[in-house]
N, C-alpha and C positions, 0 to 999 in steps of 0.2 A: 562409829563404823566398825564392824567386825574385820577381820584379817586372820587368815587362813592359819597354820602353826605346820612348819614341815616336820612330819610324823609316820611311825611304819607301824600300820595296826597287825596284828599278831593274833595267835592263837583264837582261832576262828575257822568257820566252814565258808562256803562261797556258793550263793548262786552268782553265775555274772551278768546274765542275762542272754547269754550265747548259748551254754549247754543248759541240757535239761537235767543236768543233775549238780548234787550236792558236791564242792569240793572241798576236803579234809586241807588241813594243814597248809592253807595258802597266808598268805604275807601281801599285804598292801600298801607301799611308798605314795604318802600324799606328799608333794612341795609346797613348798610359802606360795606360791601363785594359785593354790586349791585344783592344781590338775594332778590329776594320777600319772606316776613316772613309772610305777612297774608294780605288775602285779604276778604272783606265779608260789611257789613251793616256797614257805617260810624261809628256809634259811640259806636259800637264795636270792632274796627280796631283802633278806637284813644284811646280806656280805653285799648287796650292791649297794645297799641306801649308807652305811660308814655307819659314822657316829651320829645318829639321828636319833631324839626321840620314840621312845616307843609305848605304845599303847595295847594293852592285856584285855583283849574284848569276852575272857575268859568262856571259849568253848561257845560262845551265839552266835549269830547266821548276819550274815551278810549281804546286803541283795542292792543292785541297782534303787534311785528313786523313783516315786511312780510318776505318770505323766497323766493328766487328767485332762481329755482331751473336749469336755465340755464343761463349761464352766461360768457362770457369773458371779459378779464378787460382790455387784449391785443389783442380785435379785429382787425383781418387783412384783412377787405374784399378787393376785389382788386380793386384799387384806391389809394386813396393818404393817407386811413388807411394802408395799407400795405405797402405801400411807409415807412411812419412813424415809423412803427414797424420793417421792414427790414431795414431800415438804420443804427437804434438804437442799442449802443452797449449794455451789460448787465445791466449795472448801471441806465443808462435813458432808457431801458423798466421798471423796477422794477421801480422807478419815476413816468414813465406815467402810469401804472399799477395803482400805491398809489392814483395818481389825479382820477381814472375812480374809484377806492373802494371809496372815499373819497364823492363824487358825488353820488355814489349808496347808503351808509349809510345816507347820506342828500334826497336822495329821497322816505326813507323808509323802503330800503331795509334791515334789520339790519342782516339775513344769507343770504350769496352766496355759491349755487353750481357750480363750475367751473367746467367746460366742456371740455377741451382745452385749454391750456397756450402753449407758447413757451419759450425753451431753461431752464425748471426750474425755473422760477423767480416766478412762483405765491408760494413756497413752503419759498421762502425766504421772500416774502411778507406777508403772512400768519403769519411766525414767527414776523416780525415788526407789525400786528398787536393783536397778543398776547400779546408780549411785553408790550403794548403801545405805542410806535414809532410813527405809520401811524394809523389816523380815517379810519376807514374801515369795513364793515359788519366781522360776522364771517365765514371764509371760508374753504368749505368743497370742496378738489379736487379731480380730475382725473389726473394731469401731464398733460403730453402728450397725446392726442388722440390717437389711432392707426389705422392706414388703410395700405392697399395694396401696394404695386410699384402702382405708379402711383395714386394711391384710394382718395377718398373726403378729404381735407385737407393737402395732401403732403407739398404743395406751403405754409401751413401757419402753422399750432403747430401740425400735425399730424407726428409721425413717422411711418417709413415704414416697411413692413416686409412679408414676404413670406411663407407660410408652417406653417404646426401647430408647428414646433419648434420654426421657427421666431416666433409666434406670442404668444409664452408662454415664451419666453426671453423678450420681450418686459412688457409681462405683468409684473412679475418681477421686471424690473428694473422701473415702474412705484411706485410698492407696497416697493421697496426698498426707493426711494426717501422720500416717505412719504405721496402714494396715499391715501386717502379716501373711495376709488370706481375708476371704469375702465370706459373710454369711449372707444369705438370702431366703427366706420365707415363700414358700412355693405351695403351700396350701395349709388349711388352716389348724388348729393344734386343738392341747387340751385348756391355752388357759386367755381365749379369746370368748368372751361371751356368745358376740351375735355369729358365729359361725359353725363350721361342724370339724373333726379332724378329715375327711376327707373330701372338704371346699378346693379345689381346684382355685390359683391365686393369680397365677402369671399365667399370659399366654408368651406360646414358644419364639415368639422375639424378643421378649423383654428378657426370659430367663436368658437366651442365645445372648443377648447382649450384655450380661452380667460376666458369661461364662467367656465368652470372646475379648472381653478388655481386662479381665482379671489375668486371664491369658497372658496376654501380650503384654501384660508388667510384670509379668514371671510370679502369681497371685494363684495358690487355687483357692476351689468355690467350693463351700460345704453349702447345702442347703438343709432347712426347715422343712421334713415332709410328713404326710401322712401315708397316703393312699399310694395303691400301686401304680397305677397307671401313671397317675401324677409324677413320680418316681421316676418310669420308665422313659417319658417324654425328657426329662431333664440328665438323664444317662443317655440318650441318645443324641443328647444336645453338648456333651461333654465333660457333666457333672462329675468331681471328683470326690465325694463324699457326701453321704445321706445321714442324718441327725432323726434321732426317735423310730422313721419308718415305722409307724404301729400299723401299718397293712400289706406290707409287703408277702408276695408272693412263690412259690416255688418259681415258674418263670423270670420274674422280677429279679430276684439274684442271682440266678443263672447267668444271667444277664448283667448283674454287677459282678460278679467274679470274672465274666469272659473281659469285659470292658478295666479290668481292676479296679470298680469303683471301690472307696471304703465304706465302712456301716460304725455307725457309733450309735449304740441302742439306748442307752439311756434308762434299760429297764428298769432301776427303781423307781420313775417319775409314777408310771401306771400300779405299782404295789405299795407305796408311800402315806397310807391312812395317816397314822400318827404324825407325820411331818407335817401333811395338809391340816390336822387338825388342832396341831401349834401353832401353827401358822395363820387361823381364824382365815383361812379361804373361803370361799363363796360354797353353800349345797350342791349345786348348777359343777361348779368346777371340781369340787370331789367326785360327784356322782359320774361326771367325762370321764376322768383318771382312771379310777378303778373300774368303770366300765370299758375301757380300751385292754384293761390289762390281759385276757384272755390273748387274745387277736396280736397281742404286741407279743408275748412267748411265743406263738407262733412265726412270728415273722423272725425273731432270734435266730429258734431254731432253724427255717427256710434259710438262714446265711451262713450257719457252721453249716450243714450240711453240704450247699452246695460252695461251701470254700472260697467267702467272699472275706475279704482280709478286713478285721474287727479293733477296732482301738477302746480303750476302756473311757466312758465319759458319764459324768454323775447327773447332772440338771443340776438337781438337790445340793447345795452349799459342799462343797469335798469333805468340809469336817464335821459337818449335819449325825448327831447323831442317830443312830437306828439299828435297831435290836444288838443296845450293846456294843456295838461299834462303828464306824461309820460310814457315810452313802458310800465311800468311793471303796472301802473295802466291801461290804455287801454289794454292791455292782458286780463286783469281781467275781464274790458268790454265787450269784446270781446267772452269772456266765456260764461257771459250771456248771450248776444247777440243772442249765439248758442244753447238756450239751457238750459245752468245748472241755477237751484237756486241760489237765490243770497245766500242763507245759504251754499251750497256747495262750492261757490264762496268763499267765505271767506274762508272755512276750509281750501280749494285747496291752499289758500296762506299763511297759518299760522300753523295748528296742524298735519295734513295730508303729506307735506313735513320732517316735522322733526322726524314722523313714518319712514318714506322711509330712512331716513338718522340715524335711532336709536339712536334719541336725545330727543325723545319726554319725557324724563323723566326730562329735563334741558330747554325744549324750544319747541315755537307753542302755547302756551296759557300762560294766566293769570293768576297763579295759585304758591299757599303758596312752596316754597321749588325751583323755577324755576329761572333762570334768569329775571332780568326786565330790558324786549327790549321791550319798549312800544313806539304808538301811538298816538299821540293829536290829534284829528278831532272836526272840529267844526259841522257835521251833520251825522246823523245817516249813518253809514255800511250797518248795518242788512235789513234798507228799499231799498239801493241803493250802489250799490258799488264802484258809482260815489263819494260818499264823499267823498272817500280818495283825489278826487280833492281836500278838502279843510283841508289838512294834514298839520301844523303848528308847531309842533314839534315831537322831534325825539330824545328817549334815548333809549340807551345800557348799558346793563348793570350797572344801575345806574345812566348811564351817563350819562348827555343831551347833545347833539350833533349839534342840529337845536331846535330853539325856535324863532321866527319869529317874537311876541308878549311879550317877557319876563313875557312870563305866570307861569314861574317855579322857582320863587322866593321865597325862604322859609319863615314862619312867627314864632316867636314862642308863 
């Protein structure tokens, strides 16, 4: 089991996830419990922290952890990942589960939002890494997805259900296991054979009664969506966040910004060739993907523009590599790409997530009283969001997890 080491890292710049710019010469007191006691102007961080430990990050960047707000650790696409997953009995998915957190944590990710598991095992995974057990981000679930007879995900972690009773049993025995938040599938995707992404899935009582009892246990509901209308219906039903959106509209997010719905795009699932064709997917499901990816930039852009609040989430494994580095840093790219400030950019993956998730009182920034899930970068964030290509080490909670350099050697 790891355990934290109280330590005051030193000569270093600082994003903290608050301002939008670089700060020179700050000083950061982690304690033996891996929470941050003070952070501020070096050599006022070391006259309060005494005789502590100190660590020389010589002159690199500092930055909050990222928060990866979609995510599976049991991806099933269909291929020889679902081959894998369906063959597997409970024991070796919760293993390959561990391997895909273990991988995520080493590539930055230090919070997962889970989206989707099969058969329960992310709830037991979860508990190993609380524990200490299994390296692993910290993760915030959904269960089970839920969809339709027949609806987007049946064939993989989704369970099914019919009528607004099925779908308020369901929700239930999600918030029974030990959900976090509901996902629900609300029309149909890219990697459903027999349907189209913009299949209309739920009618408006089943969704109302997903979104009504998730409510009332203090649960919100992200959905699975495609199409706009489909969208629109489930925002006026109460929907507190939209997953993919590859049709969304100018209207459409007008309309999630006025309501504060969130948007988590997901854009590299639709520009992802080489991943899909690692991954020995179906013709039928590449030729979806990259055919939505047009329509899906669009709907990006229709959400920065009209100021609907964005969290950063991959599909794609978080530490899935691609061109060079990986989904969840290309996401990020990607974001820009489309669009948002690189200032926004960051928050989308660091303070902004952990609002959505009412954690931001513990995590999302750099700050006295918080967890320290920190970042090592050797080049500025704030100018480029490409630096996180050059991301070198990686603690939680105290911990350090990846150190590439053994730059986090204590002195005293």
């Amino acid at each position: 089991m790891h355990r934290a080491t109280e330590q005051v890292l030193v000569n270093l710049s600082l994003y903290d996830g608050v301002a939008d710019h670089l700060q020179a010469d700050q000083g950061i007191w982690i304690g033996a419990d891996g929470m941050i006691r003070a952070v501020g102007p070096v050599d006022d961080v070391l006259a309060e922290a005494g005789d502590v430990p100190v660590v020389d990050l010589g002159g690199d960047v500092v930055m909050p952890g990222l928060t990866n707000m979609h995510v599976h650790l049991s991806l099933g696409l269909p291929g020889h990942l679902a081959d894998e997953v369906h063959r597997s009995n409970l024991a070796e998915l919760v293993l390959l589960m561990a391997d895909s957190a273990r991988r995520t944590l080493h590539a930055g990710v230090t919070t997962a939002r889970l989206v989707g598991e099969g058969r329960y095992a992310d709830f037991a995974l979860r508990k190993g890494i609380e524990a200490g057990a299994v390296d692993g981000p910290r993760i915030f679930t959904a269960g089970h997805a839920l969809c339709c007879t027949g609806g987007h995900g049946w064939e993989a972690d989704a369970l099914e259900a019919d009528g607004a009773d099925g779908f308020r049993q369901l929700t239930r025995a999600q918030i029974r296991a030990g959900a976090d938040l509901i996902k629900v599938c609300i029309s149909g995707g890219i990697a459903g054979q027999y349907e189209a992404i913009d299949t209309p899935q739920l009618l408006d009582d089943e969704m109302a009664a997903v979104i009504r009892v998730a409510h009332d246990w203090g649960r919100k509901v992200t959905a699975h969506a495609g199409p706009a209308d489909t969208v629109r219906r489930a925002v006026e039903l109460g929907l507190d966040c939209v997953e993919h959106g590859y049709e969304l509209t100018d209207e459409v997010t007008r309309l999630m910004a006025e309501r504060g719905v969130w948007y988590v795009p997901t854009i590299v699932v639709s520009r992802c060739e080489q991943f899909f064709r690692d991954s020995g997917v179906p013709g039928w499901l590449m030729e979806r993907a990259l055919g939505a990816g047009p329509r899906h930039w669009e709907s990006l852009q229709h959400a920065i523009r009209n100021g609907v609040p964005i969290a950063l989430g991959s599909d794609m494994p978080p530490h899935a590599g691609y061109d060079e580095t990986t989904a969840t840093v290309r996401e990020l790219e990607f974001m820009v790409d489309a669009g948002m400030p690189v200032a926004d950019a960051l928050k989308a993956a660091t303070i902004r997530p952990a609002e959505w998730l009412d954690a931001d009182d513990r995590l999302g920034s750099i700050t006295a009283g918080k967890h320290a899930d920190l970042l090592v970068l050797r080049d500025d964030p704030t100018r480029s969001v490409s630096a996180l290509r050059t991301l070198h080490v990686v603690m939680k909670g105290g911990v350090v997890y990846r150190d590439d350099h053994g730059r986090t050697r204590a002195r005293r």
